[in-house]
Structures are given as C-alpha cells and as structure tokens.
C-alpha positions as CSV (number, residue, x, y, z in Angstrom):
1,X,5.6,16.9,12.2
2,X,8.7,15.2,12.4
3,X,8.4,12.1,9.6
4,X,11.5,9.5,9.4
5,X,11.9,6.2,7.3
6,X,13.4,3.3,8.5
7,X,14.2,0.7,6.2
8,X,14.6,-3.0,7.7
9,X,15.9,-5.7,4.2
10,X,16.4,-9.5,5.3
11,X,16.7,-12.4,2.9
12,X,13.4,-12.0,0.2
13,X,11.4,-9.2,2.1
14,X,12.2,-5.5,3.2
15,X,9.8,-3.7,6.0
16,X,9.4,0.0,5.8
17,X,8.2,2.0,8.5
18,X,7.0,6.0,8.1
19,X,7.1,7.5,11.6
20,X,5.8,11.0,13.1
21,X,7.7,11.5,16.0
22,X,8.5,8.2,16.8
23,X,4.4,6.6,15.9
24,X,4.5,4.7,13.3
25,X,2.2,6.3,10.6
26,X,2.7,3.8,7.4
27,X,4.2,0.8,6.9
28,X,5.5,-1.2,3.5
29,X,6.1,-4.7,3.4
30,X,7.5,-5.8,-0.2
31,X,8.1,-9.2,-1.1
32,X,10.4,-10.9,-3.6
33,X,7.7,-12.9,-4.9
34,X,4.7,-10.7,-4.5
35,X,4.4,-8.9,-7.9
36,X,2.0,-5.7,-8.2
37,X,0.7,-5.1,-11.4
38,X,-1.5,-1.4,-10.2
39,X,-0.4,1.2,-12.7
40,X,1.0,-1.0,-15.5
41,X,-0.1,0.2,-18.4
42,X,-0.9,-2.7,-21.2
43,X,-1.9,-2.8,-24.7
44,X,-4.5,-5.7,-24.5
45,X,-6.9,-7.6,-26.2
46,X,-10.8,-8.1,-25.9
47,X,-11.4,-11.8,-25.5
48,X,-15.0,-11.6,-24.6
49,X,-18.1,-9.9,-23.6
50,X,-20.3,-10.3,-20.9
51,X,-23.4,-8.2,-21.4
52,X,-24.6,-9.6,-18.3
53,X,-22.2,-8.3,-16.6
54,X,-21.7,-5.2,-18.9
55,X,-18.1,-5.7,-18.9
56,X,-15.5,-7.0,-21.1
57,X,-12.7,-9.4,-20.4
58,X,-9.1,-8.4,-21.4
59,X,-6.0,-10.6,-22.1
60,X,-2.8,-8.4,-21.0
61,X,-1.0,-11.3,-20.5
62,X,-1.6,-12.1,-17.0
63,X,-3.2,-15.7,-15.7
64,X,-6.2,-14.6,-15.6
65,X,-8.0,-12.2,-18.0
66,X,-8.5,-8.6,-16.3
67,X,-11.9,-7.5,-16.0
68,X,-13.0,-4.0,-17.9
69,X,-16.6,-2.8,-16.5
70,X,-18.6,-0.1,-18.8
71,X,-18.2,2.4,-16.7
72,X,-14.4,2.1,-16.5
73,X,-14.0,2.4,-20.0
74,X,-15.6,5.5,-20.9
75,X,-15.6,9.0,-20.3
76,X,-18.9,10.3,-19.3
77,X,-20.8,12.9,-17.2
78,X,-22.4,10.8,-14.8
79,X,-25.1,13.4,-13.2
80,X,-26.4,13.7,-16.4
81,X,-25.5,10.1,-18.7
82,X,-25.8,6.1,-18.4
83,X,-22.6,4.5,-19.7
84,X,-23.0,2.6,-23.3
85,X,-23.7,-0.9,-23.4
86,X,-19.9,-2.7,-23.2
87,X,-21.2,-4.1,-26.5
88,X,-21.0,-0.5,-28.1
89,X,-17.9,0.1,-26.9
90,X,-15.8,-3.4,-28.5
91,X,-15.9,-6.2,-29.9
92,X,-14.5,-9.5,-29.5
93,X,-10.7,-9.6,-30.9
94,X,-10.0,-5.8,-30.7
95,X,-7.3,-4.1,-29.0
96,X,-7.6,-2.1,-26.0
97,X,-5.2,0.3,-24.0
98,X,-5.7,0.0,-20.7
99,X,-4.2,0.4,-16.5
100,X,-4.1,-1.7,-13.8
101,X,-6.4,-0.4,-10.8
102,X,-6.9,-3.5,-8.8
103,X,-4.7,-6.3,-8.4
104,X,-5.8,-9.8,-8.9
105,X,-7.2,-11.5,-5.9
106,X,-9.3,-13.7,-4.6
107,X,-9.3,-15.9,-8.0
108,X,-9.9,-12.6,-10.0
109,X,-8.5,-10.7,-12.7
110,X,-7.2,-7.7,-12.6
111,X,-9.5,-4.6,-12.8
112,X,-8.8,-2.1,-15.6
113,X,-9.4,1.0,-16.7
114,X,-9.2,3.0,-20.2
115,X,-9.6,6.5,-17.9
116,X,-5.7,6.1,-17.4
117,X,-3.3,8.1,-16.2
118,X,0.7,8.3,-14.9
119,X,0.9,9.5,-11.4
120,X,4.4,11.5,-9.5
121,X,4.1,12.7,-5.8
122,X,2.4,15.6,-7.2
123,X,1.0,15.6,-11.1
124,X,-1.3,13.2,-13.0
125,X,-0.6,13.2,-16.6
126,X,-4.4,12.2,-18.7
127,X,-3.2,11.3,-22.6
128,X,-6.6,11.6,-24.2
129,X,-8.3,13.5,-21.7
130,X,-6.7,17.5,-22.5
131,X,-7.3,20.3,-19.7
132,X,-5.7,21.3,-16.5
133,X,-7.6,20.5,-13.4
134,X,-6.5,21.3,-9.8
135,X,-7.1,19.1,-6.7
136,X,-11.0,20.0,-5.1
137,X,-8.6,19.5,-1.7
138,X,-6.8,22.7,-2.2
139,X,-7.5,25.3,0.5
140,X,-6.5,28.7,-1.0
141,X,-8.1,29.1,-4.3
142,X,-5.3,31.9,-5.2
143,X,-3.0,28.8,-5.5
144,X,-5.1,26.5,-7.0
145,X,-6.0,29.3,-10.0
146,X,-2.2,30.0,-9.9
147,X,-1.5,26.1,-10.4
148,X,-3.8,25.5,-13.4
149,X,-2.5,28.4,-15.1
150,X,0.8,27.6,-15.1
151,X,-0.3,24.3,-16.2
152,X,-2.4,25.7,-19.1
153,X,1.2,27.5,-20.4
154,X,2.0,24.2,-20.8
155,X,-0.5,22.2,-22.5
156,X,-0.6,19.5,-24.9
157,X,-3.6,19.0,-27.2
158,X,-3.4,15.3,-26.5
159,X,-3.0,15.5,-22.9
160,X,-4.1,17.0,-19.6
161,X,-2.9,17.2,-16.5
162,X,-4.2,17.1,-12.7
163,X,-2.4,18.9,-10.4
164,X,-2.3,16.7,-6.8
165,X,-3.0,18.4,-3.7
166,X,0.3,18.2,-2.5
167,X,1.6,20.2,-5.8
168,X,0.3,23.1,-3.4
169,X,3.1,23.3,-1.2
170,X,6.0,22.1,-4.0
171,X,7.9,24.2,-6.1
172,X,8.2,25.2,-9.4
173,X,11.0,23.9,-10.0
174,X,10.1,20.1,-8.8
175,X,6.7,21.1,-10.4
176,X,8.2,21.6,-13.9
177,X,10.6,19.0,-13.7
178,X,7.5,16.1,-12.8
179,X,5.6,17.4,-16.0
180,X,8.6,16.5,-17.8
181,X,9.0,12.9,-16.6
182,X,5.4,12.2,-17.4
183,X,5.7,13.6,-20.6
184,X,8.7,11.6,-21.6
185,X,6.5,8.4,-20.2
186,X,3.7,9.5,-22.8
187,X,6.0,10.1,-25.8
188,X,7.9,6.6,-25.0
189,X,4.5,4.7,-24.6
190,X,3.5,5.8,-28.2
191,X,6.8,5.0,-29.2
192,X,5.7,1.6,-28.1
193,X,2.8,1.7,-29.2
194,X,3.6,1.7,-32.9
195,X,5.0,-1.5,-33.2
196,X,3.3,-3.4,-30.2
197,X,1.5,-6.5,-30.8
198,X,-1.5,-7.7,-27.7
199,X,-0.8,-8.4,-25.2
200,X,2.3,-6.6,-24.3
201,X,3.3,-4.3,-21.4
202,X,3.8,-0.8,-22.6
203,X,4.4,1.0,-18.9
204,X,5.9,-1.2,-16.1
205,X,4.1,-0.8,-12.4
206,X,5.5,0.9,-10.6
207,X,7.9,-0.9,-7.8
208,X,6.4,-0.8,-4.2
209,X,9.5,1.6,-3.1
210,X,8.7,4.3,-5.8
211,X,4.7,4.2,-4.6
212,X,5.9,4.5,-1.2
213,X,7.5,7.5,-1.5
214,X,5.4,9.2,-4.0
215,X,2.4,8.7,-1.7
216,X,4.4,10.3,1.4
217,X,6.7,12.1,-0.2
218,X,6.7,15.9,1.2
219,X,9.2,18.6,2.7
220,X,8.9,17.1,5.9
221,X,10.7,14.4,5.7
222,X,13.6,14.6,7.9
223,X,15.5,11.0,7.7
224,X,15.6,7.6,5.5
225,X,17.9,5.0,7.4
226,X,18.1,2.2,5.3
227,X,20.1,-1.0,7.0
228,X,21.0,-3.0,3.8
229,X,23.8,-1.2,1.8
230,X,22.7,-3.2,-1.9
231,X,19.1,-1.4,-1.2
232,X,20.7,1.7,-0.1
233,X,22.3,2.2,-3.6
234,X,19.3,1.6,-5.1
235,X,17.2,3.8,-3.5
236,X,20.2,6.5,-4.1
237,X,19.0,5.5,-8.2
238,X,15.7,6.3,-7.7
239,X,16.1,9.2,-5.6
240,X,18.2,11.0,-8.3
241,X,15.9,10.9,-10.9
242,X,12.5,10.9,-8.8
243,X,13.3,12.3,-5.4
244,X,16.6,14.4,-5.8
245,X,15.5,16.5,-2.8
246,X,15.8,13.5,-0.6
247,X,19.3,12.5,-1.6
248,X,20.6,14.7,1.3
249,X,18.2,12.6,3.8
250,X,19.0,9.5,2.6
251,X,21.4,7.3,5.2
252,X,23.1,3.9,5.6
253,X,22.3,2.7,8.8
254,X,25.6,0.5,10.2
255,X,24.8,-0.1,13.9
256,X,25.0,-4.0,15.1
257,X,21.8,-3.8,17.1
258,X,18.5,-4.5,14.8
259,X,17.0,-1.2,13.2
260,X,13.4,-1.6,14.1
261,X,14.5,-2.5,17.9
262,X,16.4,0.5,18.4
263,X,13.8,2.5,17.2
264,X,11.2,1.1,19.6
265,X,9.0,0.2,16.3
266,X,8.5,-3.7,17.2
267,X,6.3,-3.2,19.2
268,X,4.3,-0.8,17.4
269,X,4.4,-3.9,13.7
270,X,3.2,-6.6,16.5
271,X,0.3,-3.9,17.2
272,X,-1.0,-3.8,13.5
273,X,-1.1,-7.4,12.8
274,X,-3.1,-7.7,16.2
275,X,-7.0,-7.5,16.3
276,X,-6.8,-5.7,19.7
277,X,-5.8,-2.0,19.7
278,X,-5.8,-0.1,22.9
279,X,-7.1,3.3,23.1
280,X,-5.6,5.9,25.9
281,X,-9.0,6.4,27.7
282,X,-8.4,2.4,28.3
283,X,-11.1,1.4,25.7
284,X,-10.0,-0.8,22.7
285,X,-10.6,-1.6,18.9
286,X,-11.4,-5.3,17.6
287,X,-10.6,-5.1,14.7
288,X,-11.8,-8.3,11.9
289,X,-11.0,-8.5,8.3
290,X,-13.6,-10.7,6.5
291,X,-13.9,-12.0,3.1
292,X,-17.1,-9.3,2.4
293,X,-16.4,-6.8,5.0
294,X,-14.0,-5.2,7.8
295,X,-16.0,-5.5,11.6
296,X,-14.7,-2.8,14.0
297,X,-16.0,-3.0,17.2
298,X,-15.2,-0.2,19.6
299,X,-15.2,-1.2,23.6
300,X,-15.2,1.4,26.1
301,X,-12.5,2.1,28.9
302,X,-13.4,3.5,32.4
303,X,-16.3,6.1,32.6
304,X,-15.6,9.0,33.5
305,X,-16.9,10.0,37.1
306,X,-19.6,12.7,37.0
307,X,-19.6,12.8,33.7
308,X,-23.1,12.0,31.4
309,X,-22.9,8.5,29.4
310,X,-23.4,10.0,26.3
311,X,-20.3,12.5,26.6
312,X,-18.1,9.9,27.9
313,X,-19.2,8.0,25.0
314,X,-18.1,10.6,22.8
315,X,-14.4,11.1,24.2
316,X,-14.2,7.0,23.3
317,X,-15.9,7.1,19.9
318,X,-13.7,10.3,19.5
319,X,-10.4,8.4,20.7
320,X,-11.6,5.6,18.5
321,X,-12.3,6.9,14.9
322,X,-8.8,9.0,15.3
323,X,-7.0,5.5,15.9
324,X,-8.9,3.7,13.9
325,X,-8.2,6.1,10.7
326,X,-4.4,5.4,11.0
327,X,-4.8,1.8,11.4
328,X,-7.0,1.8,8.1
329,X,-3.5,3.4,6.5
330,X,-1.4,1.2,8.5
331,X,-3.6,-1.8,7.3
332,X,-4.6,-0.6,3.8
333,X,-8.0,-2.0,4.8
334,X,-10.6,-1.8,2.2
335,X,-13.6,-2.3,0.7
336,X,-16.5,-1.6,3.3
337,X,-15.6,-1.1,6.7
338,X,-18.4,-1.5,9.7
339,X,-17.8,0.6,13.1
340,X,-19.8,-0.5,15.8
341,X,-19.5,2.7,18.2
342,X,-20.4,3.1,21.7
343,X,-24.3,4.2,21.8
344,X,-24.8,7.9,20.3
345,X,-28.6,8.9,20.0
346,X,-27.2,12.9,20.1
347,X,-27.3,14.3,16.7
348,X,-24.7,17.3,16.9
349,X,-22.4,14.4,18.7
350,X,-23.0,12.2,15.8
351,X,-22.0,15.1,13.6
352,X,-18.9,15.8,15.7
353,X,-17.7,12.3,15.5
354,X,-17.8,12.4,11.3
355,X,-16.1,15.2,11.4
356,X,-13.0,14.4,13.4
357,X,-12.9,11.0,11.0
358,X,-13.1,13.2,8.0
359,X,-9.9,15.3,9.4
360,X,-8.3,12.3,10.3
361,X,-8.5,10.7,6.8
362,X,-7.4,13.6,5.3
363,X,-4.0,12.4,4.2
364,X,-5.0,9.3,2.9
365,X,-4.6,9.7,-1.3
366,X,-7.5,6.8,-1.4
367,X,-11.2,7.7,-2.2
368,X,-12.9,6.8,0.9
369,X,-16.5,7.4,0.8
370,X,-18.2,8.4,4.5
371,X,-21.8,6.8,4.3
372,X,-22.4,7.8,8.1
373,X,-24.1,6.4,10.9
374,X,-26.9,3.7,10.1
375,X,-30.3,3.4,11.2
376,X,-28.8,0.6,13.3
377,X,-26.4,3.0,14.6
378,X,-23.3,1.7,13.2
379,X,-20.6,3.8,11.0
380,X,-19.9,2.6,7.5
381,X,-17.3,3.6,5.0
382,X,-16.5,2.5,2.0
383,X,-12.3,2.6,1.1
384,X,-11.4,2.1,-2.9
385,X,-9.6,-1.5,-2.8
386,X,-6.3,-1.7,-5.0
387,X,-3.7,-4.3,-3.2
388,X,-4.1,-6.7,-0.4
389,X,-4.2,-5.7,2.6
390,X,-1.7,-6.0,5.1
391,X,-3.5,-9.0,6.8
392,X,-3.9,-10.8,4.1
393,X,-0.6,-10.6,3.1
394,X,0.9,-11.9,6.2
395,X,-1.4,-13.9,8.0
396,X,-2.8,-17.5,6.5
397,X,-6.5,-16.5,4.8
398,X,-9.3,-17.1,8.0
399,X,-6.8,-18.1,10.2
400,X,-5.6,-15.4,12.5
401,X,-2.1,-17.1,12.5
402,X,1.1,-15.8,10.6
403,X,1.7,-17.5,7.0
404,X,4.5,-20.3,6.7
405,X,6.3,-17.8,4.4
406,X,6.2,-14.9,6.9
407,X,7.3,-17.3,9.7
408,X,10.5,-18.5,7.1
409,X,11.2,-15.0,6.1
410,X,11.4,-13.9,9.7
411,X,13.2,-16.8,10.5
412,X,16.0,-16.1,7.7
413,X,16.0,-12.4,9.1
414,X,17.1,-13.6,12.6
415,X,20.0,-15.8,11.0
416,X,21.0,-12.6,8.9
417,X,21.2,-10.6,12.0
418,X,22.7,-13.1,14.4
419,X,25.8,-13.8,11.5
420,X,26.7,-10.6,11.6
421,X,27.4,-11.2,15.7
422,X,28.7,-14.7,15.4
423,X,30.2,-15.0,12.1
424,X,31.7,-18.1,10.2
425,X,29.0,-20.1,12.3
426,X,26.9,-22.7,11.8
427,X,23.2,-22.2,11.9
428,X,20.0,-24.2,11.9
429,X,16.1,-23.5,11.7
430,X,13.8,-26.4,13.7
431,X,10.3,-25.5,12.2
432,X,7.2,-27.1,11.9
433,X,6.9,-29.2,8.5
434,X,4.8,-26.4,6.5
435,X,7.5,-23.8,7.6
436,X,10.2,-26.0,6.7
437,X,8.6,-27.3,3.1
438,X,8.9,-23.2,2.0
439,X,12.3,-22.7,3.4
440,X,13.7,-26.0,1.1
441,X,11.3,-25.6,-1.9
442,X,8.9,-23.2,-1.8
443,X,8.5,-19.4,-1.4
444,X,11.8,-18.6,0.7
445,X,14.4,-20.9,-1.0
446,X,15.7,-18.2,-3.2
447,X,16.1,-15.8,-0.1
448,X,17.8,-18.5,2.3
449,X,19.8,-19.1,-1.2
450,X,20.8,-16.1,-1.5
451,X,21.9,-15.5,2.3
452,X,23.7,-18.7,2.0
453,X,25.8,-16.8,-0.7
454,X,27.4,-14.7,2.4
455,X,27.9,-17.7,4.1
456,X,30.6,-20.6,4.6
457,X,28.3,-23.4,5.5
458,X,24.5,-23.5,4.3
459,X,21.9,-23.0,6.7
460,X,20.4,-26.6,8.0
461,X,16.7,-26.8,8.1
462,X,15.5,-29.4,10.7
463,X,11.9,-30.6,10.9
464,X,9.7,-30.7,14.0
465,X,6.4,-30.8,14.8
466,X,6.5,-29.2,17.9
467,X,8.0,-25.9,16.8
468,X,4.7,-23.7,16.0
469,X,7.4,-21.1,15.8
470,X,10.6,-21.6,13.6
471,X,13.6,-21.4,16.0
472,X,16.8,-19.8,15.0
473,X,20.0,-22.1,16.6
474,X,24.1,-21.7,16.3
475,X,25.1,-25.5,15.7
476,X,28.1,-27.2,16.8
477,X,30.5,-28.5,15.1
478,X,31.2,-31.2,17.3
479,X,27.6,-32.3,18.5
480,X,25.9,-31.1,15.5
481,X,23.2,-29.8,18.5
C-alpha cells in the first residue's frame, strides 16, 4: 500500500482525498460553517424525562436538547441485565456528564452518551470505567497480552484504557506518549469540572482535520501535499503535538495547475457523488440514499461464455460488495443499507460473498453489523450513524442535484485558481438566483469576503436564470462583459 493525502482549500471549504496507489480510498470535505459537535465532551443538564421513550433530554447548550437513551447512560452486562428505567437513573434539573455520538440532524438533538471516552489514532482513555482491554481485532494474541500489560503498569484507579487495533503495529514510544495526551485531557476536564456551571463545554470536538488523520493515520503513509500555505502551517501545529511522525511527509504543494487535476482525482470525487458506479466485469452499482434507508442495486455486466449463471453471478456480487465497501467509506453511508444482489440460491456462494464483504470492511473503525442475506434474498447491514453523510452534505435533501452552497463554493474555488493565472483581474459569477442569494448573503459570503481580501476589485455577482451552473468570467474593464 502506497497511501498519499492531497489536500485541495478554496474560499470556506477544503477537500481531502486519501489515496492507495492513485484510488481514492477516503475523502474529507470540511466546511466553514458546518460545525461537528461528535466527541465534545459537556457538562449538561437534565431538562426532562420521557419514560416513554426511556430517555432523558439534556441541555448542553446546543438548539436543540441532546437526546440520552437508558441504555446509553449506564454500564451494564447486556447478556445477562435490562437497563434501569431512565427514571432511576435522574431526575429533572440534575447535572449530567456526557459525549457527543451523533450529530444533530434531521430536526434532532444530539445523541449522547455517559459511557465516554477520548479517542488518539491508537488508545481510548475510559475515566470511570478502570481496566485495560485490547482490541477483539488483534490477530496475534502474544501482542495483544503484551499490550494490556504494558497498559496495566500503567493504570489509574479512576481510568481505563482500550488499546485500538492499530496500537498493534505502533511503538512504544508513540504508545506511551498517546497515554500521556489523554491523561492530560482527563486531569484538565476535572480541572474544569470543579468550577463548571450546566451547560458548558468541558472537551472541545475534535476538528474534522484531527479525526481524519487519527482514523487513517498509520506507517504507511507516504505523502501529505497540501496546496494552501495558511492550512499548511496549521497542519504543521497539529502534527507536532499529535502526529510528529508525519512532520517529515508533510508538503506545500506550489504548482500552478489545480491539485486534484494533476492527480487524476476529479474524476474519481465526480464518481462518489454519482448514483452510478461501474464495476470492471461491466456491471454497475445504483446506489440511493433515502431518508429511512440506503437501496443498492447491483446490475450485472456481460456473462461470461460457458460459464454457469450462478458463478458468473458470483464474480459480479463478488466485484460488487468489494466496491461497494469502499464507497460506504467514501460516502460515510449509514444507518441500514439494502443490497439487492444478482440471484444466489447456492449456500457456500452466499457464504463466500459475506466473507469477502467482511474483509473488505475491515478497515472501517465504524461498527457495522452484517445481518446477511434475507429470506427475500437481499443483503442488509446495518452501519453506526455519527455525521452526515457525504450526500447529504453536498447535494439539496431529495433532490439529486448539487446544493446552492456547494455550487458557490466551487464557484469561488475556480476564481481562486484562475487569479493566480490572471492576476489583478476582474471577475464575475452569472448564477442562477438561489446560487447567487448565498454568494451575497448567505452561506459563502464570508469565503468570497475573504478571497476578496487578496484581491484589488471585489468579485461581481450577476444574476441569471438561465445559469443552472454558476459560471466563472474575467470582466473587462472597458465593456464590463
């Protein structure tokens, strides 16, 4: 494996691409104005109970209260107990520390947790919950044992620690130095914790940058070509206290030419927010995100010549739940996903097929849950849902068309390049009146602002209704065309 980050900033949005060999393997977009709040940790209070519901409501100083099932706040064995009633557990008024797990969406709160913990690439610190556990996904049990009691030298009575599977292949050194940070995090949230008041923030989430990395972050990682310099030095800052490792693969990327283009990776972003993948055999994915569930429907290519239905069908399912495994990543799709594969009655095929999606999932750090094949012969899966998912964050909800603020933000990103050809020009976006209402007032004034900060004459934004498509232009002086 040979994995390389390329880092694309323009005006309020930066893309990230993870690539093996030239595929693109994971992707980042982060937003200005699209806050996270998963891993925030928050000193909150209980402003109701719904026993219906067995859940409480908690204000941690959000919009909307963040919702706190039974289950998630208490530790139990559950092959052998029933969670109390969430009337046992508070009452109205009462203070609660507790994590973000699930962003808001959809018009709901947050979901919580009181099982929290603070994550690095390859520990999990548990204040409340002592004991050293090691990651079930560890193949050699020598290293695992070897893991836990190194951990165990170290133990805190008020804390625990899991050791990640990756913490297999890290060193000491990085090892020791990770227990260290989260332990610090823990002293400084009592700290906090003395003189808080609820609501109040006693953890910040984490930024999407940080998650990125932690979640990839590995020995194979070869190259991280960043094309904005401001960025640059701010990845150099988290690097050196996080990452120091990847200081010495961390680069400044200079060239004229756009960074994703001379990678050959446009092609591959235009594929992910597409509902048609192709498969090599010549088969394809459809791939639809509804509000309850994600539809996969797998189409087959040209049969194979002399060879029985039922094993071409399984070199297409096989093909398919390989691909379709990375686009979940690439997608962060979530919640419960649907395969319709091609017709498999054979049992030992069946059992192949699971298989190969089991190894293919293998590197995702999100529970997925294989249910299997159906009696109706579909695949289901179930995928822990924390953040939207790709689609939703770029395309307008039930409408398979990119958002007004994804079309202005791409639009800015074509006058940022294109200055850097024709400087001390004037420029001007004709865009549709939705497009142009968030480029003068809404959701991408502050990044045209601030590219107009680079700039001798601000960038004119011309309203037509014709442009589905914003259109970059260089403007005359004379003609003002």
């Amino acid at each position: 494996m040979v994995a390389e980050v390329f880092v694309r900033a323009g005006p309020g949005e930066r893309r990230v691409s993870l690539t093996d060999n030239g595929k693109l393997i994971g992707v980042l977009i982060d937003r200005a104005n699209d806050n996270s709040f998963i891993d925030g940790i928050y000193l909150g209070r209980i402003s109701g109970i719904n026993r219906d519901l067995n859940a409480a409501f908690v204000d941690i100083g959000l919009d909307k209260m963040g919702f706190l099932a039974a289950v998630d706040a208490q530790i139990f064995d559950r092959s052998r107990e029933r969670p109390k009633p969430i009337g046992q557990l508070f009452t109205e008024g009462s203070n609660v520390l507790v994590q973000v797990i699930r962003d808001p969406n959809d018009g709901k709160g947050a979901k919580l947790t009181t099982r929290w913990g603070i994550s690095t690439a390859n520990l999990v610190i548990t204040p409340g919950r002592p004991g050293i556990s090691a990651s079930r996904h560890i193949d050699d049990q020598r290293v695992s044992d070897g893991l836990v009691k190194m951990f165990e030298s170290m133990s805190q009575p008020d804390v625990g620690f899991i050791i990640r599977t990756r913490a297999a292949d890290a060193s000491r050194e990085i090892l020791i130095r990770e227990a260290a940070m989260l332990s610090e995090d823990w002293r400084h949230i009592k700290s906090l914790m003395k003189s808080a008041s609820a609501p109040s923030v006693l953890l910040e989430p984490s930024v999407p940058i940080l998650r990125f990395f932690q979640e990839i972050y590995n020995s194979n990682l070869k190259r991280v070509l960043v094309e904005d310099h401001q960025f640059f030095w701010e990845m150099q800052k988290i690097f050196k206290y996080r990452f120091p490792e990847l200081l010495s693969v961390l680069e400044i990327y200079n060239d004229i030419e756009e960074i994703f283009s001379i990678h050959e990776l446009n092609d591959q972003w235009e594929e992910i927010f597409s509902k048609i993948v192709k498969l090599p055999s010549g088969g394809s994915l459809i791939i639809e995100e509804t509000a309850a569930l994600t539809a996969v429907d797998v189409n087959s290519g040209k049969r194979i010549q002399k060879m029985h239905p039922e094993d071409s069908n399984l070199a297409t399912n096989l093909e398919a739940v390989r691909e379709l495994a990375r686009q979940i990543l690439l997608r962060n799709l979530s919640g419960q996903i649907v395969i319709d594969l091609l017709p498999q009655k054979n049992f030992q095929k069946r059992e192949l097929i699971t298989n190969a999606f089991q190894e293919a999932i293998s590197r995702d750090q999100r529970n997925i849950n294989l249910l299997g094949f159906t009696r109706l012969g579909m695949f289901e899966l179930t995928r822990r849902r924390r953040r939207k998912s790709l689609g939703q964050l770029v395309f307008e909800q039930s409408e398979n068309l990119k958002s007004p603020v994804t079309l202005a933000l791409e639009a800015l990103y074509q006058v940022q390049k294109e200055m850097q050809v024709n400087p001390g020009q004037l420029f001007a976006i004709d865009a549709s009146p939705t497009v142009a209402e968030v480029l003068c007032s809404g959701g991408a004034l502050k990044a045209k602002r601030g590219l107009e900060k680079g700039m001798i004459n601000p960038i004119e934004v011309r309203v037509h209704s014709k442009h589905v498509l914003p259109e970059v232009r260089i403007r005359s002086r004379i003609s003002g065309n």
